[in-house]
C-alpha positions in Angstrom: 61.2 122.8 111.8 64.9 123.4 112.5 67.6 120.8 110.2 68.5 119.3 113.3 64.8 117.7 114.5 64.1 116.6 111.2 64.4 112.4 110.7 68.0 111.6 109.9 66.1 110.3 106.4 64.8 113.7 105.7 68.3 115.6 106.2 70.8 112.8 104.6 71.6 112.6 101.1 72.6 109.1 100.5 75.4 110.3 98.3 76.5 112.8 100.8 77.1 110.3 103.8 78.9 108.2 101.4 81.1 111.1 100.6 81.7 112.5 104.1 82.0 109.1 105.5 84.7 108.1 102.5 86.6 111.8 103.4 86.2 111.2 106.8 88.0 107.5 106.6 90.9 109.1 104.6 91.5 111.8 106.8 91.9 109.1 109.4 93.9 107.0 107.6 96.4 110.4 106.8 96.6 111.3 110.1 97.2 107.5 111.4 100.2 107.3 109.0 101.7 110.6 110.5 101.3 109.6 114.1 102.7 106.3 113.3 105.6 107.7 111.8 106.4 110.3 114.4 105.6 107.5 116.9 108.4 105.4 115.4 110.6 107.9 114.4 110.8 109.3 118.6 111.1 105.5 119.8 107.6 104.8 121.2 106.8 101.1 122.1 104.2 99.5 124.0 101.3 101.5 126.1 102.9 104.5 125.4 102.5 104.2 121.6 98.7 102.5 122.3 97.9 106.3 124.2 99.8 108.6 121.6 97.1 106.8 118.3 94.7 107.5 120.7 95.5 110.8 121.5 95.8 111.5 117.8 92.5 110.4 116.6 90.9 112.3 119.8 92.5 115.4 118.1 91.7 114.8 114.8 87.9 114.3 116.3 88.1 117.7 118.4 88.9 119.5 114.9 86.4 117.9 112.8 83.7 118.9 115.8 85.3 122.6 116.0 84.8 122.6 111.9 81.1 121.0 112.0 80.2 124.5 114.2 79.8 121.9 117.2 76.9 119.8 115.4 77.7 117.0 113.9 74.5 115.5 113.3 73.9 117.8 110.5 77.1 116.1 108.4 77.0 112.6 109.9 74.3 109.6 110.4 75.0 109.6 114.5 76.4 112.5 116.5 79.1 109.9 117.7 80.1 109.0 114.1 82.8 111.6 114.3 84.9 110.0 117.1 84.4 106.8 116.3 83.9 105.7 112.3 87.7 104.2 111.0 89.5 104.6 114.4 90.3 100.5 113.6 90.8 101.1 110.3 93.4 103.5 110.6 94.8 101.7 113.5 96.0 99.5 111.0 97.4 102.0 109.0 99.2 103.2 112.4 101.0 100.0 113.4 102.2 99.3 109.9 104.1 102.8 110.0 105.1 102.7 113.4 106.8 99.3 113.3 108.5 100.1 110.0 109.9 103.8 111.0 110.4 102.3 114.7 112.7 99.6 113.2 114.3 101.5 110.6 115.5 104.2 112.7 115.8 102.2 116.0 117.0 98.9 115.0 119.0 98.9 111.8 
């Protein structure tokens, strides 16, 4: 039987998920604070600012798939885990920087 048809309890390690999905959240978190930064730093407000987070957490996604060989379900509880675990978490982590760089740079 192949790793990927066995029962998500026969293939997780309880430690393991906690690990990748800790790693996971702080690679988020990393990447939000750069986006947000570059966001502010170029002047970004509104919509456009919404669609550049987004766009950086879609990327950030696309590289974790490309590094999981295309099968995420071997390294995460659900094969949609990967896009979606700490996006609003690190959304947070986003605004906070873009507002501060965004006012630093644009309005002082």
């Amino acid at each position: 039987m192949s790793e990927v048809s066995k029962p998500v309890a026969e293939r997780m390690s309880p430690e393991k998920v906690v690990s990748n999905t800790a790693l996971h959240n702080n690679i988020r978190s990393l990447v939000a604070l750069f986006a947000g930064s570059v966001c502010g730093i170029i002047g970004l407000d509104g919509i456009y600012g919404v669609v550049f987070f987004l766009l950086a957490m879609a990327a950030l996604s696309a590289c974790l798939l490309v590094k999981v060989n295309f099968q995420p379900a071997l390294y995460f509880p659900t094969p949609s885990a990967i896009w979606t675990d700490g996006v609003f978490a690190a959304m947070m982590t986003y605004v906070l920087f873009w507002t501060m760089l965004y006012n630093i740079v644009h309005v002082y």
